[in-house]
C-alpha positions as CSV (number, residue, x, y, z in Angstrom):
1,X,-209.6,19.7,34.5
2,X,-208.3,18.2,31.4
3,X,-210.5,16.4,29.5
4,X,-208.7,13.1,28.1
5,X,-209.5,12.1,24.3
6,X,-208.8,8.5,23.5
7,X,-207.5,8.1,19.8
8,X,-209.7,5.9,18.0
9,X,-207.1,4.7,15.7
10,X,-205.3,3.3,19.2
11,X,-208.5,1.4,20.8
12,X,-208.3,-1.8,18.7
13,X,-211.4,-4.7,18.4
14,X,-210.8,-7.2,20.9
15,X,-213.5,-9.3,20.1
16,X,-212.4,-12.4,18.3
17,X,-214.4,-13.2,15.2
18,X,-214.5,-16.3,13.1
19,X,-211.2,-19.0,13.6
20,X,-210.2,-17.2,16.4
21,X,-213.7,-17.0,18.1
22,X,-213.5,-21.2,17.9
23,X,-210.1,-21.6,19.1
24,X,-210.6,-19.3,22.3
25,X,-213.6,-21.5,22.8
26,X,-211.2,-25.2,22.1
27,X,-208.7,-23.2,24.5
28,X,-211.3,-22.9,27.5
29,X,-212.4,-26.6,27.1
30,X,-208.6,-27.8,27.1
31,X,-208.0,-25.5,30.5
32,X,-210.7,-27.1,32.0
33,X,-209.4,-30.6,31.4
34,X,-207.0,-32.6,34.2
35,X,-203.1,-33.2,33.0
36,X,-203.8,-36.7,32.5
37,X,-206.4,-36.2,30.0
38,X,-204.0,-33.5,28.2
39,X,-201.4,-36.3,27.7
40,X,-204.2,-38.6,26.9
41,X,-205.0,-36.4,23.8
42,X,-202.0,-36.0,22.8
43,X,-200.9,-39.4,22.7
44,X,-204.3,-40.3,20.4
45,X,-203.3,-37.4,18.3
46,X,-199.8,-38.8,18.0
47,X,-200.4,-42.3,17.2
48,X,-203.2,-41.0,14.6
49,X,-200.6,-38.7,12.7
50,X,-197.6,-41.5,12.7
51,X,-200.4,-44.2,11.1
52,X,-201.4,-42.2,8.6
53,X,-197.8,-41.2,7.8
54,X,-196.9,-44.5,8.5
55,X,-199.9,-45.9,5.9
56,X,-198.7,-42.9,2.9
57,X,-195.5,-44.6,3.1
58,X,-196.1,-47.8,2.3
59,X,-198.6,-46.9,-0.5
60,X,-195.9,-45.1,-2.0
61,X,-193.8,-48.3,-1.5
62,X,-196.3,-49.8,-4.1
63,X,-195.7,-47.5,-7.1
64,X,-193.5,-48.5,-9.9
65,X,-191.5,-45.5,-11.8
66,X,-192.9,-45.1,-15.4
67,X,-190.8,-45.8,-18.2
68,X,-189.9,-41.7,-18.5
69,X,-188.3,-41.8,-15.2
70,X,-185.9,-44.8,-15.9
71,X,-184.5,-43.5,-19.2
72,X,-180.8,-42.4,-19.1
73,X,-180.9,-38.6,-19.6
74,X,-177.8,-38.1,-22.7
């Protein structure tokens, strides 16, 4: 009988360690949730991201251009 050798530099770590070890744990607690709640999420999410875009733009609105930026360049 042949004895089979596994080559160590082909068995890889599996185990997830730091970010990753969090995100497979987020990824279990999403699977676990119905559709509805998915789109529930992801509609909060949504609506979070376009007010705060939506409040950086009209804070930017507000700024006047200094005096270096409204000289003609000869």
């Amino acid at each position: 009988m042949k004895s089979k050798k596994k080559n160590k530099a082909a068995k890889k770590n599996s185990k997830p360690t730091g970010a990753g070890k969090s995100l497979r744990k987020v990824g279990k607690g999403i699977a676990k949730l119905s559709t509805t709640t998915k789109a529930v999420g992801v509609l909060a999410l949504a609506s979070l991201g376009l007010g705060y875009l939506a409040k950086r733009r009209s804070e930017n609105k507000g700024i006047s251009p200094t005096p270096a930026d409204t000289e003609e360049i000869e």
